[in-house]
Each structure stands twice: as structure tokens, then as C-alpha cells.
C-alpha positions in Angstrom: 67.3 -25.0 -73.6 65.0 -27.0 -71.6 62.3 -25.3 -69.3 64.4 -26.0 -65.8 67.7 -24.6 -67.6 65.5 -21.9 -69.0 64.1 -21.5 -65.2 67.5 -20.8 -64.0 68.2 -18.4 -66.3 65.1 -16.4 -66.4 65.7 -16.0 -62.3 69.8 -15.4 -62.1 68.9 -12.8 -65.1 66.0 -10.7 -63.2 68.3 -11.0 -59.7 71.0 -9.7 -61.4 69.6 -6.7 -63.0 67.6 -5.6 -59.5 71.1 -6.5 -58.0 72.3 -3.9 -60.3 69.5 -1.3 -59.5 70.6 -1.4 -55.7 73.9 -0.9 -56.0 73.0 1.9 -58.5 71.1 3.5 -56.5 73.1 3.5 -53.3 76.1 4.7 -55.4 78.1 1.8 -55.5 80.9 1.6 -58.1 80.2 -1.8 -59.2 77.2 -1.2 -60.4 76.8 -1.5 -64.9 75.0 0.6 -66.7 76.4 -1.1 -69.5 74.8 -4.2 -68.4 71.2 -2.6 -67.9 71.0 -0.9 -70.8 72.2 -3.8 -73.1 69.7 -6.1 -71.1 66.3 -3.9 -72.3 65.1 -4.6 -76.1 65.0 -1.9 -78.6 61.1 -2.1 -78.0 61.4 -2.1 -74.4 58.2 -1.0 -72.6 56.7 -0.9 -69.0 53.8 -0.6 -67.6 53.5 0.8 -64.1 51.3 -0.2 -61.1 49.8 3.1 -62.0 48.9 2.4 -65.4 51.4 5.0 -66.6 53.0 3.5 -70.0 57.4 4.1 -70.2 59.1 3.4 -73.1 63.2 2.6 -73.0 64.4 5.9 -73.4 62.7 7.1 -70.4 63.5 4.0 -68.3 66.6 4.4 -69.0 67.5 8.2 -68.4 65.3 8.1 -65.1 68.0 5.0 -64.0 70.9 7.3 -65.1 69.4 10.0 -63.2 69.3 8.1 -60.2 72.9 7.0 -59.5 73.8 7.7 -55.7 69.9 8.9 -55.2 69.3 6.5 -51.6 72.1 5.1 -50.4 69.8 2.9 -47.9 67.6 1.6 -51.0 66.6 -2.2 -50.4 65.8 -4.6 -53.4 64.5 -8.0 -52.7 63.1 -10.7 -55.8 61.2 -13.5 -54.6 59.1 -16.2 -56.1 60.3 -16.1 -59.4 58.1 -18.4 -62.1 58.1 -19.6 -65.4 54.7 -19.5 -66.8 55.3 -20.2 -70.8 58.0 -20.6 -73.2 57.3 -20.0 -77.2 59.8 -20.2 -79.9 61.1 -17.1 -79.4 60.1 -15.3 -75.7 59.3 -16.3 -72.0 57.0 -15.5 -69.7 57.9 -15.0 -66.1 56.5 -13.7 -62.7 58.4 -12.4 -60.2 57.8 -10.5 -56.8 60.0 -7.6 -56.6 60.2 -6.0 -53.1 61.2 -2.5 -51.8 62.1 -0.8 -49.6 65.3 0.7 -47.0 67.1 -0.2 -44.9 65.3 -1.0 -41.7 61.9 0.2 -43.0 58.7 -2.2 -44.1 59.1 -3.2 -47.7 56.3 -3.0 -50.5 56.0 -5.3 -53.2 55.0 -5.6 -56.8 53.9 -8.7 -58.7 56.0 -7.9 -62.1 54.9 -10.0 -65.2 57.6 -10.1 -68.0 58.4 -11.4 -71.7 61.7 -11.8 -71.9 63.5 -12.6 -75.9 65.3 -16.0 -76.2 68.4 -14.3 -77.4 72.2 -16.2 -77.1 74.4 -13.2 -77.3 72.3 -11.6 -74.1 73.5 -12.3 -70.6 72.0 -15.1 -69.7 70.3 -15.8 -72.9 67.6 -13.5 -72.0 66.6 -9.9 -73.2 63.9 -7.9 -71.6 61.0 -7.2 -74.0 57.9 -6.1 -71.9 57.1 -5.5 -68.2 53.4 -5.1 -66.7 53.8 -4.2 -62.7 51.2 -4.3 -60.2 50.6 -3.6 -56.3 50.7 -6.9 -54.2 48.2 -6.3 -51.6 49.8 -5.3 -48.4 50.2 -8.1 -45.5 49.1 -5.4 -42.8 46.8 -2.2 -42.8 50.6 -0.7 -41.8 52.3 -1.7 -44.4 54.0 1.0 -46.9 53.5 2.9 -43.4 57.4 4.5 -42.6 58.5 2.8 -40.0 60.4 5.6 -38.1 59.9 7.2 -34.2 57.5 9.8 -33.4 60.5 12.0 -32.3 63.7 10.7 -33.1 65.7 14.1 -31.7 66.4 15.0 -28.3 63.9 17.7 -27.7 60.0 17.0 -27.8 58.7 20.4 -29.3 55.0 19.7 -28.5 55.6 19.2 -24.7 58.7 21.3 -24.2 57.4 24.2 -26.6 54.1 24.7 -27.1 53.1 22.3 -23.3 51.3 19.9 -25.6 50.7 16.3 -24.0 48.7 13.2 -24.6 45.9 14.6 -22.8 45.4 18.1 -24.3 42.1 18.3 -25.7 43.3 17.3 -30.0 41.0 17.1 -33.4 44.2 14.1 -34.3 45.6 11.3 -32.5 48.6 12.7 -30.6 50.1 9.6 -31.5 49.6 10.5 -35.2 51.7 13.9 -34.7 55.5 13.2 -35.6 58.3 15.7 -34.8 59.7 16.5 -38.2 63.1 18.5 -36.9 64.6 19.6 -33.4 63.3 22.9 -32.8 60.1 25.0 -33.4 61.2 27.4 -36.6 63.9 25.8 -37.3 62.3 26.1 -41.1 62.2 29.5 -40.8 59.7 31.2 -42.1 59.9 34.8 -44.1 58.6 37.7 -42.6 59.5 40.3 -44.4 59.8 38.9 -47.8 61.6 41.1 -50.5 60.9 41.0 -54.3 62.5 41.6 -58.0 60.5 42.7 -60.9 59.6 39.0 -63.4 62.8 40.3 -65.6 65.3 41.1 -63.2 63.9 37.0 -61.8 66.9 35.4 -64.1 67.6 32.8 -61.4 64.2 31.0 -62.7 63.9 28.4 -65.3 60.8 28.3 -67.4 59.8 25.3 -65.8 60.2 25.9 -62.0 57.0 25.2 -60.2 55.5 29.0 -58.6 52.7 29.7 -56.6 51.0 32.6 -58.1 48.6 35.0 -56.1 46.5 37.5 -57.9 44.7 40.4 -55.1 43.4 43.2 -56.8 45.6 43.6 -59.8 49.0 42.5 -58.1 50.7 39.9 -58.8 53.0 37.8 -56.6 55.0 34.6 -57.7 56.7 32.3 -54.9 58.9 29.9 -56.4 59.1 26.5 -55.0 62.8 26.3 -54.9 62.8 29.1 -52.3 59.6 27.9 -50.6 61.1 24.4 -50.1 63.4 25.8 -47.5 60.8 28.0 -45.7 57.8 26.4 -46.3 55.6 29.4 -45.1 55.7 33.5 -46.3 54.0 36.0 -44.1 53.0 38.8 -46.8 50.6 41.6 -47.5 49.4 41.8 -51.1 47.5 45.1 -52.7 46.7 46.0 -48.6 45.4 41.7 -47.9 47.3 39.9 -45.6 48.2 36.8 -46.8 50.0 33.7 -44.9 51.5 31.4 -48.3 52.2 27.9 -46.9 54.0 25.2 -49.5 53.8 21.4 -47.8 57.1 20.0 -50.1 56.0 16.1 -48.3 52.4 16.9 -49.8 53.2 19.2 -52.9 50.2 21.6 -51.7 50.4 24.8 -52.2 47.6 27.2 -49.8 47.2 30.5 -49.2 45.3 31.7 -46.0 44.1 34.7 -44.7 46.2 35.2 -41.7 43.2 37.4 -39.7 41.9 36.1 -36.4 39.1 38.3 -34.4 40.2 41.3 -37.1 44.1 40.7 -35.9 46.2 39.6 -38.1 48.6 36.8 -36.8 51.8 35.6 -38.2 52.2 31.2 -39.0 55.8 29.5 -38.6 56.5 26.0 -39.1 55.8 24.2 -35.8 58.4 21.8 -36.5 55.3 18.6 -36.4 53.6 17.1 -39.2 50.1 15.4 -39.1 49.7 12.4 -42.0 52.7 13.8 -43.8 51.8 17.5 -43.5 52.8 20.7 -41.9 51.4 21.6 -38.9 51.9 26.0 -38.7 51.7 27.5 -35.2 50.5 30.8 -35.4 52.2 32.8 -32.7 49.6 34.7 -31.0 47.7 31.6 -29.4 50.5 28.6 -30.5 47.6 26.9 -32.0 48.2 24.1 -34.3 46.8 24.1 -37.8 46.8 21.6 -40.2 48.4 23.6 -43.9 46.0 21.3 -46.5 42.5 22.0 -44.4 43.6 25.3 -42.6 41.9 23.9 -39.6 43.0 24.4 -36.4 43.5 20.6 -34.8 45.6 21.6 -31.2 45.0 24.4 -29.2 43.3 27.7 -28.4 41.6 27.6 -31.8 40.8 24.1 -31.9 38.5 23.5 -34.5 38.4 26.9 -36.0 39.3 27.2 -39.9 41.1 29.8 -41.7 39.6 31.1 -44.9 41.4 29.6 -47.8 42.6 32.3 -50.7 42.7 31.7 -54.3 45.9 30.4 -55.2 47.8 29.2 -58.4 50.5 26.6 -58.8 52.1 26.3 -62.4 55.3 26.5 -64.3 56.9 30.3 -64.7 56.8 30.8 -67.9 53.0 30.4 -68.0 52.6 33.1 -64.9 55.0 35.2 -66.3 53.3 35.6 -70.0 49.8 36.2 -68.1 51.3 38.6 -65.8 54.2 40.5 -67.0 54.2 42.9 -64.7 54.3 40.2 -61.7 56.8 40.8 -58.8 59.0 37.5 -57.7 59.8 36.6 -54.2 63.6 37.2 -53.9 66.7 35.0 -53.0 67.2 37.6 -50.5 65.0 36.5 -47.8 67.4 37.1 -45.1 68.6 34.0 -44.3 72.1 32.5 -45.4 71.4 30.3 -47.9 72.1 28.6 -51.2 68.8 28.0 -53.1 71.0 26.4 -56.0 69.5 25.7 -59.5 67.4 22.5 -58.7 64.0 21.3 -56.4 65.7 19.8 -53.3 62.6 17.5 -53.6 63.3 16.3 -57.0 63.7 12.8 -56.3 61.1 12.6 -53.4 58.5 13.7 -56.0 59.9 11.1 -58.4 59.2 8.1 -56.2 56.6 5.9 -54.8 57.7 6.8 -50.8 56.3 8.8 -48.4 57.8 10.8 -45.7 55.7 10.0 -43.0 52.8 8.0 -42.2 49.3 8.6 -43.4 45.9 7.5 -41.9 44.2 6.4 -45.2 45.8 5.5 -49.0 44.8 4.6 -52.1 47.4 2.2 -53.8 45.8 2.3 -57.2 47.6 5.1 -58.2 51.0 6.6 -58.1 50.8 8.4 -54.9 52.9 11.9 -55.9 50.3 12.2 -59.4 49.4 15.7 -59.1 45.8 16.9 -58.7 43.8 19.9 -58.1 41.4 19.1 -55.4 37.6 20.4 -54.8 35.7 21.1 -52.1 32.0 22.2 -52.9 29.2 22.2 -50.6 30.5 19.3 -48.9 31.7 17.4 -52.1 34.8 16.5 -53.3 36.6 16.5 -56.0 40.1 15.9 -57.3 41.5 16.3 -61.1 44.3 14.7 -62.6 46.9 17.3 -63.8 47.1 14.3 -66.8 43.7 14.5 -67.4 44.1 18.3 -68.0 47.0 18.1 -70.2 45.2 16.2 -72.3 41.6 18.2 -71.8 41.8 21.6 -70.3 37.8 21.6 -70.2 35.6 19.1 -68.5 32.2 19.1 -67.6 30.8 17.0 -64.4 28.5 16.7 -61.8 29.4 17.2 -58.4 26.2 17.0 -55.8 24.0 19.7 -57.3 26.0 21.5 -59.2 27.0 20.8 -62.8 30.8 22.0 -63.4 33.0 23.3 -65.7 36.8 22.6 -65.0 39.2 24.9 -66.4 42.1 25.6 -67.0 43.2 29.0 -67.9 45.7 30.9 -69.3 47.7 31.9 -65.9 47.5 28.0 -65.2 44.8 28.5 -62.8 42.5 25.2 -62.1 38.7 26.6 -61.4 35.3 24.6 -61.4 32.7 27.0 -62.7 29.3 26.1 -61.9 25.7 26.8 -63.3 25.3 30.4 -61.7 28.7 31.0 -62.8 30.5 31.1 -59.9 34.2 30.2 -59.8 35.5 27.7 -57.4 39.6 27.7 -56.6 41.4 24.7 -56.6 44.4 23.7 -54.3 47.1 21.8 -56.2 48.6 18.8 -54.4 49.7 15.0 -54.2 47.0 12.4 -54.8 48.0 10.2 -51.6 47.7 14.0 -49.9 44.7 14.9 -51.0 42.7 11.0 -50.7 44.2 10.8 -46.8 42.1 14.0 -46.2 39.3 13.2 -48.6 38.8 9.6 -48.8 35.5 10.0 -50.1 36.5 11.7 -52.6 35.3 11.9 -56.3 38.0 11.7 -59.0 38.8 12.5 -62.9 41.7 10.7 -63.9 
């Protein structure tokens, strides 16, 4: 075929199969699976904007996985290319845009060697795929575009009797109203436990928070959390507030004492950057759940003290602590916590929630890392990087570390006195919007 034949072909075959990835994903009945999964080579490969490396099998089970996932998800192809032709493959570019409906879409400059192969559709199989960020056309873009407060109600003025001019660590501006009403993710109060064996509605692999106070044990599944977001608890005589961001993937656990009382934290029903913003409900000051600082309010400016905390799969808590107790279904409210993550799919992709004041696009924004903040350094470790190295030595300001992982899945940095500092698990893009200046291991 000659190169403007070949053109055509190369550009009706890649608009066709992201044609077939929109209407997959927004559930339509015409979409082909068929048709995708006969268009990738035997040796199909990808390689993400991230740098992560996907072979076919996993492209192809995440795509089945995802039938009916956004039923507002936006594909666009632009500028499509043909760079070089050999005897028996292509090279292409293409700009592949996304996004939904009515939001700012994000693009990727996608490289791909396609197989000169006549019993494809159109004459083309997909060999390899390299994908990287296109640089964004305004500071704002990937931003959600959404409303501050898209509800009836305004919580921080009819609520708590928050305005533009109330004295504020963040740009009112920058506080979105996440639901209609204060609490209306209720928090648990009086949270009720089963022993690790009598926990049979837990997989092996569900992500818990862990808390270890003087020999007793508590685990927090996420499942439950998701839905509550914040447990007011006592632990072995500590009071203990347990917050879980689901937008951010952070787990923290704060000591809930103010001037000796101890306060209880809800779920204000506002984010900051894609966070939870807790109330407590003694002063209705506003604190922001990754820095346990308090950003509107009474307490303005004051931090809560930050507890050791551990986020890891069940069946590595359970092992190290046998004897650990298990927050319960029963947590007072009606409801179905099912057998899956409501998050699942949010955690999956590249999308946040809600605006952020500062991102990184190098990197995948959900990766997971356990962030570090020592003597005003910080500090974030790839949960890849531990996988693959569950010690690592670095420098940090003055201090020469140890990362560890142990046993219980708990991420510390031991330094050269030996001292142990916790980690808090969370998303990359969560963690780099509060620590730009962050170091990394990745």
C-alpha cells in the first residue's frame, strides 16, 4: 500500500479502537471486545506516561474490567502522523485526549508500531505503544472543572458561619463543598469490634489501617472506612481520632486531646486540594486530615499530634497480630459495605476528585507512597520501590536513614541514634500538593 493509503489506515484504525474504548466505557452495547482484543499483537506491550511497563494480558483484563465504569468518559484523537514505514511495521503518532463530559480534557502524545498485517482490520495490528504527558495548555488544566458548591446548602456559611472574610490558613476559594450537609459521612462514635477470626467478611488482600498502643491491636478496614471516613476510639486507655481520606488514599491517626479534653472529629462535609477537612465539635474548627493542622477557626493554626499508624493488606496484620481486634460491620448505621472498595476504579485512574494547588505530571498520580517528614525534610517512598527493596538507606538533611519495612507492613525511617520515624501512607499527587519540595525514592 502506498504511504497516503497507509496514512488512512493507520488513522481510521487508531479512531476506531479509542471509538471502541468510549463506548466501552460508558457501557454502550455496541462496543467489541472482539475487535480490541484481536487488534493487540500476541507481543503487545505499553508503556505508560508513568513509565510503568503493561503487557497484553493486563491491558486487556483492566479493559474487561472496565465495561460501564464512566458513563460520561470523553475520548478525542487528534493529529494523527505517519513517521516511517518498513517492510513489515509503521510508525505513528497520535494525540489521544481525555477527559468527561463537560470537564477540561488532558492529552497524551502516544507513539505506536503497528504490524503490516492483511487479515487485521484495517491492515493494521498493534505491536507497541510508548505514552507520554502533552504539556498542559493552562496552569488549570487537568484541574476538575466543577462548582465550589454545587448543592443547595452552603455548609461553611450556613453551618459553621464561615465567609470569605474569616481569618483562613487556605484560600476560601480553594474549599469545595463535597456533599449537602455537615456529617452527612457519618462518622463512628462508638465503634464495635470482632476478634481477627470471627473477621470472615475480609479478604486477605483488603487494605486495613492497623494501630498498635500498648500491646493492642486495632485493624480498620478500608471498605468500612470508605463510608465513614473518620472513627472516634480509645485504644489500651489513648484516645485516638482514625481519619481515612478515600480522594487521597491517606490513612492518619490523631490524638484527639485539645487543652487535656479530648474532642470528638466528623466529616465537615468540605475538602481542601482533594482532602477532608474534620470539624471537631467542640470549637467547629477546620482541620486539614493529611497535615492535622487546623486551617479555619478557633484553632487556626494549631496542629494535632500525629499517631503511628499502619496501612497494609490483612493478611500481613493479621499474622503479626493474631490476637488483633477488627472494626465491625456493625457500626450502627444501615448499611451494605458489600465485598468490594467503592473506590476501586477511582484508585485505578489517572482523575482526581477535586482540584489541587500543585502536581507533578511525571508520575501516575494514585502511585502509593509513604511520606516523611523529619526535621523539616521530606520524604516520600514508592510502595514499588519497597516491593522490590524493603531496606534502603538515604540521607535526609542530617540524618542518615534506614527505610523499613517490617513484618506488620509498617513503613519506618530509622535514623543514626536509632530512633524510629512513622510514615503516613498516601497518593503521590496527595502527598507532592502538600510537599512540593519534597524528596523522593521511586
Amino acid at each position: 500500500m502506498d504511504s497516503e493509503d497507509l496514512h488512512e489506515r493507520g488513522e481510521r484504525e487508531i479512531v476506531q479502537l479509542h471509538q471502541f474504548f468510549e463506548d466501552w466505557y460508558r457501557g454502550h452495547e455496541t462496543a467489541d471486545f472482539d475487535r480490541f482484543d484481536q487488534a493487540l499483537s500476541d507481543g503487545f506491550m505499553i508503556i505508560m506516561p508513568d513509565g510503568r511497563v503493561l503487557d497484553r494480558d493486563v491491558i486487556v483484563e483492566a479493559v474487561r474490567g472496565q465495561h460501564d465504569s464512566d458513563s460520561q468518559a470523553e475520548l478525542e484523537i487528534r493529529n494523527v502522523q505517519l513517521h516511517e514505514v518498513h517492510e513489515a511495521t509503521a510508525i505513528f503518532t497520535y494525540e489521544e485526549w481525555q477527559g468527561r463530559d463537560g470537564e477540561t480534557m488532558r492529552g497524551r502524545l502516544s507513539s505506536v508500531v503497528f504490524a503490516l498485517d492483511d487479515q487485521a482490520p484495517n491492515g493494521l495490528t498493534w505491536l507497541h505503544v510508548h505514552e507520554t504527558w502533552l504539556p498542559e495548555p493552562e496552569a488549570a488544566a487537568d484541574q476538575p472543572e466543577r462548582p465550589r458548591n454545587p448543592f443547595d446548602s452552603g455548609i461553611l456559611v450556613e453551618t459553621f458561619g464561615y465567609g470569605p472574610d474569616t481569618p483562613s490558613l487556605v484560600d476560601y476559594e480553594e474549599l469545595y463543598q463535597g456533599c449537602p450537609a455537615r456529617d452527612c459521612i457519618p462518622s463512628i462514635d462508638d465503634p464495635k469490634y470482632v476478634s481477627a477470626s470471627d473477621a470472615t467478611f475480609l479478604g486477605d488482600d483488603e487494605l486495613i489501617m492497623g494501630i498498635d498502643i500498648n500491646g493492642q491491636q486495632r485493624a480498620y478496614p478500608a471498605r468500612i472506612m470508605d463510608y465513614h471516613e473518620i472513627v472516634n476510639d480509645t485504644i489500651a486507655g489513648q484516645p485516638v481520632a482514625v481519619t481515612w481520606c478515600p480522594l487521597c488514599g491517606s490513612g492518619v491517626a490523631f490524638d484527639p486531646r485539645i487543652d487535656g479534653e479530648v474532642i470528638e472529629f466528623g466529616v465537615s462535609g468540605v475538602l481542601h486540594d482533594s482532602d477532608l477537612v474534620m470539624y471537631d465539635r467542640k470549637t467547629d474548627t477546620l482541620w486539614q486530615q493529611i497535615t492535622g493542622q487546623g486551617i479555619m477557626g478557633p484553632r487556626k493554626g494549631e496542629r494535632l499530634e500525629i499517631l503511628p499508624m499502619t496501612m497494609t493488606d490483612w493478611q500481613t496484620w493479621r499474622q503479626a497480630h493474631p490476637e488483633t481486634m477488627v472494626l465491625s460491620t456493625d457500626t450502627g448505621v444501615d448499611r451494605d459495605y458489600g465485598d468490594s472498595r467503592r473506590y476501586d476504579e477511582y484508585e485505578e485512574s489517572e482523575r482526581l476528585a477535586f482540584p489541587v494547588s500543585n502536581r507533578d505530571l511525571t508520575i501516575h498520580p494514585k502511585s502509593v507512597v509513604f511520606g516523611f517528614e523529619i526535621d523539616g525534610h521530606k520524604l516520600a517512598v514508592f510502595e514499588d520501590k519497597l516491593d522490590e527493596q524493603p531496606s534502603i538507606e538515604t540521607p535526609l538533611g542530617d540524618h542518615e536513614l534506614t527505610i523499613e519495612r517490617r513484618p506488620d507492613g509498617s513503613v519506618k525511617a530509622i535514623d543514626e541514634q536509632g530512633n524510629a520515624h512513622p510514615s503516613i501512607r498516601l497518593f503521590w499527587f496527595a502527598w507532592y500538593n502538600f510537599h512540593p519540595d519534597t524528596a523522593r525514592i521511586d
